[in-house]
C-alpha positions in Angstrom: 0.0 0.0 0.0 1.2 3.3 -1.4 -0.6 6.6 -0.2 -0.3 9.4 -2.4 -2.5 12.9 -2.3 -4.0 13.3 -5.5 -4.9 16.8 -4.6 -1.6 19.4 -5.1 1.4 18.7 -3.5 1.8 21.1 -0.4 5.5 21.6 0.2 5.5 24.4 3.7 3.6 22.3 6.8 0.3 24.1 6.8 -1.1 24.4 10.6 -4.7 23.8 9.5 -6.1 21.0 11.4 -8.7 19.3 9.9 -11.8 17.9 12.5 -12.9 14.4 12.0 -16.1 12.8 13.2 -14.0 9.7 13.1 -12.0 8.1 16.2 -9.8 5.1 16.0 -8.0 3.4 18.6 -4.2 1.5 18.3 -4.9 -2.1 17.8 -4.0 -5.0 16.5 -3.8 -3.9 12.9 -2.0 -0.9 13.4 1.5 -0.6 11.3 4.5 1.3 11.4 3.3 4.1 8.2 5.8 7.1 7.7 4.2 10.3 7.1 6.0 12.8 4.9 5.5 16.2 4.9 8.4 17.5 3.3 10.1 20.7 3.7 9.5 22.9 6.7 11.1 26.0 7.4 11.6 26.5 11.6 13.8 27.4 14.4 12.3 25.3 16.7 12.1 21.7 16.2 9.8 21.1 19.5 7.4 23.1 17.6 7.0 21.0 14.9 7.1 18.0 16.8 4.1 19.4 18.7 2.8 20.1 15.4 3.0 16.3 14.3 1.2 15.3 17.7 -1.3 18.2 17.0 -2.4 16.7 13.6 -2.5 12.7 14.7 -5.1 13.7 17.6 -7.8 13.9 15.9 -7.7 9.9 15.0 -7.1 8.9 18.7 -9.3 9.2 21.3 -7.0 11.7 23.4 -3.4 13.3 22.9 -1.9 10.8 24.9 -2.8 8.0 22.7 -1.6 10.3 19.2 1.7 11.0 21.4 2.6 7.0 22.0 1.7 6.4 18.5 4.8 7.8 17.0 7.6 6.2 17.0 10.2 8.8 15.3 9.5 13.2 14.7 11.6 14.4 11.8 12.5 17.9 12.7 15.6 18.8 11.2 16.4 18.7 7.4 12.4 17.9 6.6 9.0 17.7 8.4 7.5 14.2 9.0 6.9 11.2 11.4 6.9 7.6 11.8 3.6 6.4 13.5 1.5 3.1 14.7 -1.3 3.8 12.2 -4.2 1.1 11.0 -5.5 1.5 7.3 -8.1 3.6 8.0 -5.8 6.6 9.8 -3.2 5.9 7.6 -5.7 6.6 4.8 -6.9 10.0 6.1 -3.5 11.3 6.6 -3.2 10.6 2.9 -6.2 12.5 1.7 -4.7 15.6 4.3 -3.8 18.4 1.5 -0.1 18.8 3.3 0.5 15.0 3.4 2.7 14.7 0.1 3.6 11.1 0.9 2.1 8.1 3.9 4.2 4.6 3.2 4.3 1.3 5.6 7.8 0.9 7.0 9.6 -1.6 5.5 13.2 -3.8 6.1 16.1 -2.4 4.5 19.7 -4.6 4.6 23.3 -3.8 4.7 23.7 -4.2 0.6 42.1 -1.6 2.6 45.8 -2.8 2.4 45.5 -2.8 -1.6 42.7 -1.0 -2.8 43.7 2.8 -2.5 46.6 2.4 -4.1 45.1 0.5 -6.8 43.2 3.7 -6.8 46.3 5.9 -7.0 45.7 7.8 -3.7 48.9 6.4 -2.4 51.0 8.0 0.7 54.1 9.1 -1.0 56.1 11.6 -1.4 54.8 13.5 -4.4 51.9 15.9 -3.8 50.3 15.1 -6.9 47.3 13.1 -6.0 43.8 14.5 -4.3 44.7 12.7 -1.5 47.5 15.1 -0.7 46.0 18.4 -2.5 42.4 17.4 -0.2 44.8 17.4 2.5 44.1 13.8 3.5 40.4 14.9 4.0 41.2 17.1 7.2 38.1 18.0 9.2 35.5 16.8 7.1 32.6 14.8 8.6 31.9 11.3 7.0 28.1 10.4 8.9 28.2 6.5 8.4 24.8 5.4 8.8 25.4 1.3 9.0 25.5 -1.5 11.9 27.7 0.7 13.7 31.4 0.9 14.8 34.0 -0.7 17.1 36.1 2.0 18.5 38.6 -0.1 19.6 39.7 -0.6 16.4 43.1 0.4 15.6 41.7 2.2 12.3 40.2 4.8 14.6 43.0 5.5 16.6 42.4 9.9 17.7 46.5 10.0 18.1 47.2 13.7 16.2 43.4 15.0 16.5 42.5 18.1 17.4 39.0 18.9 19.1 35.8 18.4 16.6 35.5 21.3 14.3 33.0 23.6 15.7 30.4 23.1 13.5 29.7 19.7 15.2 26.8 20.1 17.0 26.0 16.0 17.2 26.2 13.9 20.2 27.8 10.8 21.7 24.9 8.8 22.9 25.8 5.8 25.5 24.5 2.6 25.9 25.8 -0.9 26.3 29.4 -1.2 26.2 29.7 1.7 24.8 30.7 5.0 27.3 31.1 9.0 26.5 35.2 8.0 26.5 34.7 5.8 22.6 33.6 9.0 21.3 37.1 10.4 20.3 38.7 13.2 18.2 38.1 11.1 15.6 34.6 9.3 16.1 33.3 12.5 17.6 29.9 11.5 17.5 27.2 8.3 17.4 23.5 7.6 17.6 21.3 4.8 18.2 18.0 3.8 17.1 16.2 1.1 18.1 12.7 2.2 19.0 10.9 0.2 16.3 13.4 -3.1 16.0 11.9 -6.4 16.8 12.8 -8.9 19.5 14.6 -11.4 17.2 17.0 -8.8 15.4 18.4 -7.7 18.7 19.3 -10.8 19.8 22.9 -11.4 21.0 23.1 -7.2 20.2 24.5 -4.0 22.3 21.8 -1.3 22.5 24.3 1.2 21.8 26.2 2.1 18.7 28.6 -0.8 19.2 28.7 -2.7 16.3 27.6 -6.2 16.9 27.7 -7.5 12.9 30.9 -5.5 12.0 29.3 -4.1 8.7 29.5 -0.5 9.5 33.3 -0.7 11.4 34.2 -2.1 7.9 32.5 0.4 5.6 33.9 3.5 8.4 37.2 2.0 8.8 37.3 2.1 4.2 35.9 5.8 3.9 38.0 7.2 6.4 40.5 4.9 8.3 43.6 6.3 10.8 45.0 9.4 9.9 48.5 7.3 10.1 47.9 4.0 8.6 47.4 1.0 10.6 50.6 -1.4 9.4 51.2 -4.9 9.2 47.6 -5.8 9.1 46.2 -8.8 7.2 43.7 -11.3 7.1 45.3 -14.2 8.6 48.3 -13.6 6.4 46.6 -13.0 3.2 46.8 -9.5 1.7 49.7 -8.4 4.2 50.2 -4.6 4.2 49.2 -1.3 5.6 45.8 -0.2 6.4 44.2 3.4 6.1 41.3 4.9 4.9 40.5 7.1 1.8 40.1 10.3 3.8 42.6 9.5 6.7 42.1 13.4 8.6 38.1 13.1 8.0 35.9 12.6 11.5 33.7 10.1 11.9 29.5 10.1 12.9 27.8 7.2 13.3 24.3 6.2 13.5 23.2 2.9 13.8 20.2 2.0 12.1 20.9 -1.7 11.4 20.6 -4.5 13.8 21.5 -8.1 14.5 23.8 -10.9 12.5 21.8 -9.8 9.1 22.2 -6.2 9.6 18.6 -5.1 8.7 16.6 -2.0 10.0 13.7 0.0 9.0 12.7 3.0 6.6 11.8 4.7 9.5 15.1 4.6 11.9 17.1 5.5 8.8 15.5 8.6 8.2 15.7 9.9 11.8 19.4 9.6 11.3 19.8 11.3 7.6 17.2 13.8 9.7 19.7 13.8 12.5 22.7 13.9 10.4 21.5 16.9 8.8 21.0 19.3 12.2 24.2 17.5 13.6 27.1 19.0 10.8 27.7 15.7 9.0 29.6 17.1 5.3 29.1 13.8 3.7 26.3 10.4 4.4 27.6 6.8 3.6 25.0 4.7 3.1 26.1 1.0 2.1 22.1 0.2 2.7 19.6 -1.0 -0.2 15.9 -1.9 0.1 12.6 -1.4 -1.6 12.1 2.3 -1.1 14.3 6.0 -1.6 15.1 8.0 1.4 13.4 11.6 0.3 15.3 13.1 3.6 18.2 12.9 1.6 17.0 15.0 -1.2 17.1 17.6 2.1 20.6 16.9 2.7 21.9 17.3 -0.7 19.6 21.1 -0.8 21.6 21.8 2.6 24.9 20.9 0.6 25.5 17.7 2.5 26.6 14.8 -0.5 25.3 11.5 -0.4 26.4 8.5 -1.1 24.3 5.1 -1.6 25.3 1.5 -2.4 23.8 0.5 -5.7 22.9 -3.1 -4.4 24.2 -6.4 -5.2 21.3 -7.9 -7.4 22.9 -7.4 -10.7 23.9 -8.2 -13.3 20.4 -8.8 -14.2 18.8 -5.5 -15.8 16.6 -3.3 -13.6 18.1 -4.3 -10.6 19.5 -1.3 -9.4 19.1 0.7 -6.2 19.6 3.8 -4.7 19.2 5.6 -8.3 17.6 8.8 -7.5 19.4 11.5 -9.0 20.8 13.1 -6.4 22.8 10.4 -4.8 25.9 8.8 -5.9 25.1 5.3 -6.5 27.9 2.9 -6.4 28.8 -0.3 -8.4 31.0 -2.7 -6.9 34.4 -3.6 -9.3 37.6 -5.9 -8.7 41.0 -4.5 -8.0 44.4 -5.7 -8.8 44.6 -8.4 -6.5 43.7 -12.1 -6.5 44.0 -14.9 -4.4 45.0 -18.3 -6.8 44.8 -21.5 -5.2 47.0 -24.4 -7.3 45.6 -27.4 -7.3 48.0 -30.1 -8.0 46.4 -33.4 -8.4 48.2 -36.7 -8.2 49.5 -37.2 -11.9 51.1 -33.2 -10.6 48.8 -31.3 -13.2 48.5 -27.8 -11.8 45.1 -26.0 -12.0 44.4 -22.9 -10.9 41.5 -21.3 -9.1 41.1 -18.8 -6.2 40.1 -18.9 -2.4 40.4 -17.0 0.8 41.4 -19.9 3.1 43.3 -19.9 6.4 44.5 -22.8 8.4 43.6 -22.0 12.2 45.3 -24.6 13.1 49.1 -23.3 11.1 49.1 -27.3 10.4 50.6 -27.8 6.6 49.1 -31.7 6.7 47.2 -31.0 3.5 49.1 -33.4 1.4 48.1 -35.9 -0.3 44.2 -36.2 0.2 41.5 -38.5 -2.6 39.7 -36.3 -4.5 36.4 -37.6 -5.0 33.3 -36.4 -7.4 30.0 -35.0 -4.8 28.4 -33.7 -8.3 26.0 -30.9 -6.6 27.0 -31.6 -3.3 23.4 -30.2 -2.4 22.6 -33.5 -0.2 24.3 -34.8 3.1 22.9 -38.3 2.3 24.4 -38.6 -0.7 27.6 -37.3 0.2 27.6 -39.9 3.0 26.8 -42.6 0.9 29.8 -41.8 -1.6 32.0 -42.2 1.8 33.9 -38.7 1.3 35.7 -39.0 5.1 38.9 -37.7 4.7 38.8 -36.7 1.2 38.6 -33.2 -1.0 35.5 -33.2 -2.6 34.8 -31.4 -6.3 31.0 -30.3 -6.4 30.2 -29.2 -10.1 27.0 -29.8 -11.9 26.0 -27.9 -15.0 22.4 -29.3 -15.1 21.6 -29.0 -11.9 21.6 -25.8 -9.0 24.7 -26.0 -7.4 24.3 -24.7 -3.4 26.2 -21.7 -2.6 29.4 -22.2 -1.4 29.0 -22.0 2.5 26.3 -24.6 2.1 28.2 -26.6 -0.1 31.0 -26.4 2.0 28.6 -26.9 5.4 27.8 -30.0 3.6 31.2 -31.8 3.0 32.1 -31.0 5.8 29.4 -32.7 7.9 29.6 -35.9 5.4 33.3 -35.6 6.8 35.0 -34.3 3.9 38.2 -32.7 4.1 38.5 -30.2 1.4 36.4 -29.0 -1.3 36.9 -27.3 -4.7 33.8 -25.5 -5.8 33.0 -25.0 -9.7 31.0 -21.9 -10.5 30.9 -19.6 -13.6 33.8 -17.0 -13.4 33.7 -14.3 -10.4 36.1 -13.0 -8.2 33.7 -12.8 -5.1 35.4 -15.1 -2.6 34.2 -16.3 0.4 36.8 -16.6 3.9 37.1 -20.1 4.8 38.7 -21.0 8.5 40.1 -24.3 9.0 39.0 -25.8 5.5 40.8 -26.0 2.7 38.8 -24.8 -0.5 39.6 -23.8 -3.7 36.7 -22.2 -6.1 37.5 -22.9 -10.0 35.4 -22.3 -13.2 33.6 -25.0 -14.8 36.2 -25.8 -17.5 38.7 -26.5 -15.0 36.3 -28.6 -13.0 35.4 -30.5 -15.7 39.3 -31.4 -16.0 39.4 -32.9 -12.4 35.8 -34.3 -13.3 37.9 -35.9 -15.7 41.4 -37.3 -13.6 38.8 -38.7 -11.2 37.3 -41.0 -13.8 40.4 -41.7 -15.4 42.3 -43.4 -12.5 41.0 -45.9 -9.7 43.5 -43.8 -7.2 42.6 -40.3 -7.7 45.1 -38.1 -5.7 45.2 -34.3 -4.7 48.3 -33.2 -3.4 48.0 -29.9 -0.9 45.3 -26.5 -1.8 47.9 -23.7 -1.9 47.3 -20.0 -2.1 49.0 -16.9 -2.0 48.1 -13.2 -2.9 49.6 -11.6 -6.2 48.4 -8.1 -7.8 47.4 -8.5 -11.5 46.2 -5.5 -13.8 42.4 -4.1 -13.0 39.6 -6.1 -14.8 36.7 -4.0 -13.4 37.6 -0.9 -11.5 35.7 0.3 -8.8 36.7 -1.3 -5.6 34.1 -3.5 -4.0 35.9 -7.1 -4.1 37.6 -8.9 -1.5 38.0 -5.6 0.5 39.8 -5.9 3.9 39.4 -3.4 6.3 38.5 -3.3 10.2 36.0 -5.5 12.0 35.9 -5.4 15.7 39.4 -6.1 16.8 41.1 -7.4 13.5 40.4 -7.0 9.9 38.4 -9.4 7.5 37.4 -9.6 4.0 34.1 -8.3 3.0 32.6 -8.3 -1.1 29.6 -6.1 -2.2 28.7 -2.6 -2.8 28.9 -1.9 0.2 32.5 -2.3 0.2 32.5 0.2 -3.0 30.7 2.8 -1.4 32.4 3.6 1.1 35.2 4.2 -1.6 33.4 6.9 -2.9 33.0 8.6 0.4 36.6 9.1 1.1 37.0 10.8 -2.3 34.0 12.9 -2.0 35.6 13.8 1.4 38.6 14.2 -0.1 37.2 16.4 -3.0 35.1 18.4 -0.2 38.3 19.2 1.0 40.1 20.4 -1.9 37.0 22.5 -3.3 34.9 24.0 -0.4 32.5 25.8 -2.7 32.0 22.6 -4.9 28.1 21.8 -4.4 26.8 17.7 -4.0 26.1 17.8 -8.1 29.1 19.2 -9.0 31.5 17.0 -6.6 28.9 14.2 -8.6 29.4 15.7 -12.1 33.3 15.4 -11.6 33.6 11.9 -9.9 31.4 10.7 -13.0 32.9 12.8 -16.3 36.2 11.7 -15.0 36.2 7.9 -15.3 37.1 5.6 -17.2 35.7 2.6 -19.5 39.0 0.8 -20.1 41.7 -0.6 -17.8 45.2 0.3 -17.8 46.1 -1.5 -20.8 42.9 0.6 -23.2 41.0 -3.0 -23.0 37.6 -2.4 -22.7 35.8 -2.8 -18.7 33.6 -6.4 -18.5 30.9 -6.9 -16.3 30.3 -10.3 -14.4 27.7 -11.8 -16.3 27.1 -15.3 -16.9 28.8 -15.3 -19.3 30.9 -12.3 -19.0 30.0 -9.2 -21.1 31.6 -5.7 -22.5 30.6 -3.7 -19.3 27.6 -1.0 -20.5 26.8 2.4 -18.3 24.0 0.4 -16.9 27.1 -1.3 -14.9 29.2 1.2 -14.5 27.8 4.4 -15.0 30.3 6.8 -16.1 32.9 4.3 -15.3 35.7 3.5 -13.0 36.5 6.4 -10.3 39.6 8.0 -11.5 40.1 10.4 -7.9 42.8 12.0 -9.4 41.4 13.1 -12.5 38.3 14.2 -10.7 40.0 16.7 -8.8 40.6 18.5 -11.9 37.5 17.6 -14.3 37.6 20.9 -16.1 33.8 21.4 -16.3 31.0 20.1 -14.1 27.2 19.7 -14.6 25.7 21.7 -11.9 22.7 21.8 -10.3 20.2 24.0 -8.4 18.7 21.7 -5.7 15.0 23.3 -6.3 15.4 21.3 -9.3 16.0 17.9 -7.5 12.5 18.8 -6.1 10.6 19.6 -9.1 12.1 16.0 -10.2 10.8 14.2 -6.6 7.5 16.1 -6.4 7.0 15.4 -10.1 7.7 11.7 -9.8 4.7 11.4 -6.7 2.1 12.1 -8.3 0.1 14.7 -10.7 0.8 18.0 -9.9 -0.3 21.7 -11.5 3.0 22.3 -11.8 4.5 19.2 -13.4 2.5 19.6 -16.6 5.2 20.8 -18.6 7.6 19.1 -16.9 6.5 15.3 -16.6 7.5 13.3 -19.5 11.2 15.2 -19.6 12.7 14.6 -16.6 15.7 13.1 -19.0 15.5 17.5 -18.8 17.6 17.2 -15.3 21.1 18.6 -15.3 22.8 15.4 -14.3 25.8 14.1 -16.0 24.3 11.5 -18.5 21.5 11.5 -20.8 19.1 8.9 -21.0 16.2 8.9 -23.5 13.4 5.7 -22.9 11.0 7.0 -25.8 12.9 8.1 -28.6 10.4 7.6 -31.6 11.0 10.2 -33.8 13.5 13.3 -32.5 14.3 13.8 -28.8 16.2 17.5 -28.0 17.7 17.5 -24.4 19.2 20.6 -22.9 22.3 20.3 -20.5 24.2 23.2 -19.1 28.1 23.1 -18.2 30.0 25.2 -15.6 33.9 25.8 -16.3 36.0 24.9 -13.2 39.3 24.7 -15.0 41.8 27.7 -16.3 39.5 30.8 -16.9 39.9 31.0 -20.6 39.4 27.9 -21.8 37.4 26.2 -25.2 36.2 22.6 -25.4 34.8 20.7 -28.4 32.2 18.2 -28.4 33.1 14.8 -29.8 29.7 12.0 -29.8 30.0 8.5 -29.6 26.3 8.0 -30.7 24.3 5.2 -29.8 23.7 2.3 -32.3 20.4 3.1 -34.5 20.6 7.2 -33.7 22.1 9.7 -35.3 23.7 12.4 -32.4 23.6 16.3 -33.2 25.4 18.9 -30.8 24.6 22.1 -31.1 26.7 24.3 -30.3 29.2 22.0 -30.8 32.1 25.0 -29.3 31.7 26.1 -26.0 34.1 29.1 -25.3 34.5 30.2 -21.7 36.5 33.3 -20.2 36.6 35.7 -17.4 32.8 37.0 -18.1 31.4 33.4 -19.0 31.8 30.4 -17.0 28.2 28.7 -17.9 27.2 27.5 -21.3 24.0 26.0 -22.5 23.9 23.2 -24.9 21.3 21.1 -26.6 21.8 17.4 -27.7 19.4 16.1 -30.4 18.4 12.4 -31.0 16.3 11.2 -34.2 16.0 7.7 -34.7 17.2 6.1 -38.1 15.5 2.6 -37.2 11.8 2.0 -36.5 11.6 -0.7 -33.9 10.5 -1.2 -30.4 13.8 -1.9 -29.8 16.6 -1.9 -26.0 18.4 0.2 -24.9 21.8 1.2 -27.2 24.5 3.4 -25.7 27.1 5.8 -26.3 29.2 9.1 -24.8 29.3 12.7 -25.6 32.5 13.6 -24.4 34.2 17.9 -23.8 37.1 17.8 -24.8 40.1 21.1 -24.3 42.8 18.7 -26.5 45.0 19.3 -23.4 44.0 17.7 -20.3 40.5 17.9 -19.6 38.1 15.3 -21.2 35.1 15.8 -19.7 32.8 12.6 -20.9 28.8 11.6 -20.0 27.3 8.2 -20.9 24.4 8.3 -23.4 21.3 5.5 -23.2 18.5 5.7 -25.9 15.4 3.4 -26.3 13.8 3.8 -29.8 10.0 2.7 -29.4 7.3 2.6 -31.5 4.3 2.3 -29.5 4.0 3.6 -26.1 5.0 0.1 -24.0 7.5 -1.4 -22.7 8.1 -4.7 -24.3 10.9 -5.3 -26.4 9.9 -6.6 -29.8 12.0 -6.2 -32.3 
């Protein structure tokens, strides 16, 4: 259930009560609904919380009863509430003239030693890179809203800190195991909120912002890690090296919104920390979150110059599986670095095959040698594994008709039939998962189907010892989200996702906040987006892990890989007025009187990219560019046009100098193939032939009926 005024939308809170005849007590079928009201301008947020409680009385039978009912008042950046509704009050609210928006609560889920200098923000001694012209991020404030942190951690040692910078005005709420003395000059603030979690997710759990799941010490300790690094850190003496975050001299805020082993929470906790996060002085929000629903609060923080940044969920690579993608966010795909982990497999006739794995031997024993390898085919049944008597023995599960099990349950599986190692066949990825104490090895299925073979071949199949080491190979997929190790609790661990990448992109936002000051959330966007690139080191063109694997597309990547370094300079940037981030968000609600001329283009939005879903004739789409480079400066405009359209820049010169630093140009797309055909892509790309080329990604969908079915 979605409630949506189909009356105007009322931005301003408007203190008109209305009276109704009609009374309705909590009960049984009441539901957590969140009430947005959107933008309220005040100076005193006990006002408008008494204005939240003044218009929920009228459904209750008393004050006292509309009071209890809400669980969370958001006062700061926007006006709204989370409340204990039924249907029928949820309903009303609804039909309320300055209600824009009433929605149940729902679940949302949490979605290095190597990778920032795979990212070429290494600590050296030229002062080339942003990290060094940001100043290592000094003073800026990174609000993490995760699982929470572990102070403990070496990662957020305050040695070298000064006080918080005196725009902090956030606090260090206690709770268990977790004092006023692990708020630091480095964490110098966390939150808590656990009004609305159930019973079950806070099992085992500190009601405090101690991190109990050791998601959000991971994603804090990426962004924004010791201001010295943390050295000779590992994972059980894989990936050996030093340990820091992207912004190094940032501060750290925490709110914990997600709870338990999962590392779920609600709608509703997660905005009363973007609404917190907003009054407190946070400069940046890291959100490594995803679920069914956008935060609108953080279309507030991006108006109040705060940049956000949002995983973009791990459900790929299937097509509209995105998250996060609002237009004023920066969403995040996750991308390998230049580091592997392969595991030889030597079997008993000393072939070597190669495949990959994250296993550690808690016991330091080297008595792998030597072990029967034996054929578990899916290795999705204990039964059967028994009955093939796999005691003592590695054990290859690979089946290409059937469903293999994931590779925990696989594994889970040998090892109760008593199996002693496993190698794991799967289609080609580099998402590994950490194995203690049992020696794995994940291969693809060509290499499985070799030791498929050896097994059948010979009456004495033999494996000698699973070895692995670490080695640094050239970048398939850049944006670093794979096989990340940073802090957890009192060590440091592995972790593969988006939610590893995101936090990436936090520590150069922080990093570019730094450097630029007067840089707003769209143009810090713009830069990180028309600066990266589609190709690796060696000019071959980005993949994307399919099944099979494919030529990576901008509904992968985006713009690209994060080039930081190239972003601190990008030349020009695609601006934006944050009124017209709302036009886009009210527009998107519902009918409006003044979306009429304005729904149907929102491809119309400044953003850097163009993206055209109903091209059937000609499409024109306006774009304006701001010049942040040398004053007197001239770019040309050079189209990679997608397949089927033909591309038209007009003007195709944009000249800037000391009296122009904004130019206005319009793209035009007719279609030179009639069919109801997918999406096909391409780039317009400003170029200064010196060193500024400043490039957008281009999607266009020719139709020829108004529908969304491919059927050409």
């Amino acid at each position: 259930m979605n409630f949506k005024p189909s009356s105007s939308i009322v931005i301003a809170l408007i203190f008109c009560i209305q009276i109704f005849q009609l009374t309705v007590h909590i009960d049984a079928s009441s539901k957590l609904y969140i009430v947005y009201l959107g933008e309220k301008r005040h100076n005193d947020p006990e006002l408008v919380i008494a204005s939240h409680h003044e218009k929920l009385t009228p459904l209750f039978e008393s004050k006292e009863e509309a009071v209890s009912s809400i669980v969370y008042s958001y006062k700061h950046g926007f006006s709204g509430f989370a409340a204990m509704l039924n249907e029928s009050q949820a309903q009303i609210l609804s039909d309320m003239s300055d209600v824009i928006s009433v929605t149940p609560n729902r679940k949302f889920a949490a979605h290095t030693t190597r990778s920032w200098d795979f990212l070429r923000l290494d600590d050296n001694s030229q002062s080339s890179t942003l990290l060094q012209k940001g100043n290592y991020g000094e003073d800026i404030i990174i609000g993490i809203i995760d699982t929470g942190i572990w102070p403990e951690s070496k990662s957020f040692d305050p040695t070298g800190f000064g006080p918080a910078p005196k725009r902090w005005r956030g606090i260090c709420q206690t709770g268990d195991s977790f004092g006023a003395s692990n708020c630091s000059n480095k964490i110098i603030g966390a939150r808590w909120y656990a009004s609305d979690v159930s019973s079950s997710d806070l099992e085992g759990e500190y009601l405090s912002p101690r991190d109990y799941n050791g998601h959000g010490t991971h994603t804090a300790s990426t962004a924004a890690g010791k201001g010295n690094v943390v050295s000779n850190t590992s994972f059980h003496s894989l990936a050996a090296g030093s340990v820091r975050g992207g912004a190094p001299r940032a501060r750290l805020a925490i709110y914990k919104v997600l709870w338990g082993q999962n590392g779920e929470g609600s709608g509703a906790a997660i905005l009363a920390a973007v609404d917190d996060a907003i009054n407190d002085g946070v400069d940046v929000i890291s959100m490594s979150i995803g679920g069914p629903d956008e935060f609108p609060g953080t279309l507030h923080a991006i108006a109040k110059g705060i940049s956000v940044v949002f995983s973009a969920g791990n459900d790929g690579p299937a097509p509209q599986s995105v998250g996060n993608n609002v237009p004023w966010v920066i969403s995040v795909a996750a991308s390998t670095i230049d580091r592997s982990f392969p595991t030889v497999v030597t079997l008993g006739n000393s072939q070597r095959l190669v495949g990959q794995s994250i296993f550690y031997d808690t016991q330091q024993s080297k008595n792998h040698n030597f072990s029967m390898l034996v054929d578990g085919e899916s290795c999705d049944n204990i039964t059967a594994l028994t009955e093939l008597n796999v005691t003592g023995k590695i054990v290859l599960c690979s089946t290409i008709q059937g469903t293999l099990p994931n590779i925990v349950d696989a594994s889970r599986n040998v090892q109760k039939a008593g199996g002693r190692g496993l190698i794991y066949a799967q289609y080609t990825t580099n998402l590994l998962q950490p194995s203690p104490g049992f020696p794995y090895a994940i291969v693809d299925f060509q290499i499985a189907n070799k030791i498929s073979t050896y097994i059948s071949s010979t009456s004495l199949s033999l494996s000698s010892n699973i070895f692995h080491v670490c080695v640094c190979v050239q970048p398939d997929i850049a944006a670093p989200g794979v096989n990340i190790l940073a802090a957890v609790k009192e060590g440091y661990k592995f972790m593969s996702g988006t939610s590893m990448a995101c936090p990436h992109v936090t520590g150069v936002v922080a990093l570019l906040k730094s450097l630029h000051p007067d840089w707003s959330p769209s143009a810090i966007k713009s830069a990180i987006v028309t600066t990266a690139s589609v190709v690796d080191s060696y000019g071959v063109q980005i993949e994307a892990e399919a099944t099979p694997r494919k030529i990576a597309d901008p509904f992968d990547y985006g713009g690209g890989h994060i080039d930081p370094n190239k972003a601190a300079d990008p030349g020009l940037v695609y601006d934006i007025d944050p009124n017209d981030y709302t036009k886009f968000f009210n527009c998107t609600l519902g009918p409006s009187d003044d979306c009429d001329s304005y729904t149907g283009q929102l491809y119309q939005l400044n953003v850097p990219s163009i993206a055209v879903p109903d091209l059937k004739d000609i499409v024109s789409v306006w774009r304006t560019v701001t010049n942040v480079g040398p004053t007197n400066s001239t770019y040309r405009a050079f189209v990679q046009p997608p397949a089927g359209v033909n591309v038209v820049v007009e003007p195709n010169l944009l000249s800037f100098n000391s009296n122009k630093s904004v130019e206005r140009f319009k793209v035009t797309f007719v279609a030179n193939r009639k069919v109801q055909g997918g999406y096909t892509f391409g780039s317009l790309t400003w170029s200064d032939s010196s060193k500024h080329s400043v490039r957008i990604p281009i999607a266009v969908r020719t139709i020829i009926q108004d529908f969304y079915a491919d059927t050409a």
